[in-house]
C-alpha positions in Angstrom: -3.5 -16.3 -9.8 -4.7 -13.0 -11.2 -6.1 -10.5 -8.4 -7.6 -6.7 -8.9 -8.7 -3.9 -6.3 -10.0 -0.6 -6.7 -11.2 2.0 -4.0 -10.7 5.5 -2.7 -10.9 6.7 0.6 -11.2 10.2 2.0 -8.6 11.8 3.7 -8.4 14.5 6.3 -5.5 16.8 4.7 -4.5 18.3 1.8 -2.8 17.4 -1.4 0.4 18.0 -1.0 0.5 17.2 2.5 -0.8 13.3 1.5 1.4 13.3 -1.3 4.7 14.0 0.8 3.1 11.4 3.4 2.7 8.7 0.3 6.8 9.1 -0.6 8.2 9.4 3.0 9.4 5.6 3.9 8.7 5.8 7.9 5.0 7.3 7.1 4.6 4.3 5.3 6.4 1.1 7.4 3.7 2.8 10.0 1.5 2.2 8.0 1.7 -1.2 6.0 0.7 -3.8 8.1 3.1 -6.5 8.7 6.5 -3.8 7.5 9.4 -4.5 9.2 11.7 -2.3 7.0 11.1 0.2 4.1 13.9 2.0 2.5 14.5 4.3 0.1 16.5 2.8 -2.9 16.8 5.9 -4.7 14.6 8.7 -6.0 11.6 6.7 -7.1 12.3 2.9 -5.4 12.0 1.4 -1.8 12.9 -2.1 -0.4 10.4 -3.4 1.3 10.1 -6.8 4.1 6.8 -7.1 5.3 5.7 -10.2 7.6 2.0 -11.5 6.0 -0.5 -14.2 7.4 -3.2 -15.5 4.9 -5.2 -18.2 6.4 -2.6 -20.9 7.5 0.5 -19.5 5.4 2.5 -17.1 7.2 5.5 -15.2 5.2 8.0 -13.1 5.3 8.3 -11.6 2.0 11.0 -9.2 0.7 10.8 -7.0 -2.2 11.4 -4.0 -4.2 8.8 -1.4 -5.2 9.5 1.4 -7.8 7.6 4.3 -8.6 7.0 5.3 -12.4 4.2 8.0 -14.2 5.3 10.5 -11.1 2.8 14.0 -11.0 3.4 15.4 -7.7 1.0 15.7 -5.8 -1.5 14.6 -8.0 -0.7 11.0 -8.2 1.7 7.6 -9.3 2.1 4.3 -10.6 3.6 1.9 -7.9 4.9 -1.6 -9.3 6.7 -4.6 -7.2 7.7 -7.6 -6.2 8.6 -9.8 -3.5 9.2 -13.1 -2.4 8.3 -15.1 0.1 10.1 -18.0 0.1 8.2 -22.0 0.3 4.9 -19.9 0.7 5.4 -18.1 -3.1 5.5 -14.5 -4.6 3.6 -11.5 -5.2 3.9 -9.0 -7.9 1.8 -6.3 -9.5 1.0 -2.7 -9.2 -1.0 0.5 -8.3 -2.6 3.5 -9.8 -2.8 6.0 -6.8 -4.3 9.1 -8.0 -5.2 11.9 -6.0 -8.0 15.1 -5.7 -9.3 17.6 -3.6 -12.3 16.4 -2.2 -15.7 18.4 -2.4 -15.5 18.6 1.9 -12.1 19.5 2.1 -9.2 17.2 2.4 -8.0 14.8 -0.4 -9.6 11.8 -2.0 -7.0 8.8 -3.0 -7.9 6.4 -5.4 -6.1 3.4 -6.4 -6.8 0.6 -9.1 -4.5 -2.6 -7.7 -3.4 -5.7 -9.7 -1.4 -8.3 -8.7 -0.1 -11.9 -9.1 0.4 -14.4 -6.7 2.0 -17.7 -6.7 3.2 -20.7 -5.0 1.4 -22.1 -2.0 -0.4 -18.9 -1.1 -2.1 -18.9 -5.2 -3.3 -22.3 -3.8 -5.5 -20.9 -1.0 -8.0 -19.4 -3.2 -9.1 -16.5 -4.8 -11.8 -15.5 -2.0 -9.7 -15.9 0.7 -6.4 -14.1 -0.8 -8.9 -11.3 -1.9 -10.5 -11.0 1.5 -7.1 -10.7 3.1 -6.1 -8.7 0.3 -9.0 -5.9 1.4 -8.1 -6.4 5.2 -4.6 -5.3 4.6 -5.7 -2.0 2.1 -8.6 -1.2 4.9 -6.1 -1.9 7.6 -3.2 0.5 5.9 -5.5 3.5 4.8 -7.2 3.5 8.3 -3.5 3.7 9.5 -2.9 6.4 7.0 -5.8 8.5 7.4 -5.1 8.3 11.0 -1.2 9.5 10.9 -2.8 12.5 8.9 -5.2 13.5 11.6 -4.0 17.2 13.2 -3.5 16.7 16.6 -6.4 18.5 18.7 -4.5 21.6 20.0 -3.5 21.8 23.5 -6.1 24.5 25.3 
């Protein structure tokens, strides 16, 4: 089953400092909901295992994400895969560009596509697309968050 995404999101920093958090692997397990372990694999790959619930499936899926069409800091194309045993597999990709947004800060969008298969394809598109948004929603709010300055000490 076939699934797209596309959004941006504001965030409170500046280029480069979102695009060194968007390639450091312990910025990101922070982030991703459900990541239990991200590691570099080499100058543009990770390894990912990141524990998922979609309605009644619950997975622990393992996988490898590489990163291709690298412009620091303005952007990337992110492409993966995992698998998650009985409950299926997921693979597809990102476009993850970034600008300087008109109130200061950066402005990330990203243009998602993926696959799914196996018992989780079953559950529906609705449902794995609503999920799907939770998870983005719950990972840039996680994101935006870890780039918040701290309020000074006074």
């Amino acid at each position: 089953m076939a699934m797209t995404m596309t959004g941006s999101v504001e965030l409170p920093a500046d280029r480069q400092s979102v695009w060194a958090a968007l390639n450091d692997p312990e910025v990101l397990k922070r982030c991703i909901p459900g990541c239990q372990e991200l590691e570099r694999t080499g100058e543009d790959g990770f390894a990912a295992v990141a524990k998922v619930s979609i309605g009644p499936v619950k997975a622990t899926f393992k996988g490898n994400v590489k990163l291709s069409d690298i412009d620091p800091p303005n952007g990337y194309t992110i492409s993966g895969e995992g698998q998650g045993g009985v409950a299926g597999f997921a693979k597809g990709g990102a476009k993850v560009s970034l600008a300087d947004a008109e109130a200061g800060g950066t402005t990330l969008t990203y243009d998602v596509e993926a696959q799914v298969g196996g018992k989780i394809a079953q559950l529906g598109g609705r449902l794995i697309n609503g999920v799907a948004k939770k998870y983005a929603d719950e990972f840039f709010a996680n994101f935006a968050k870890g780039l918040t300055p701290a309020p000074a000490a006074g």
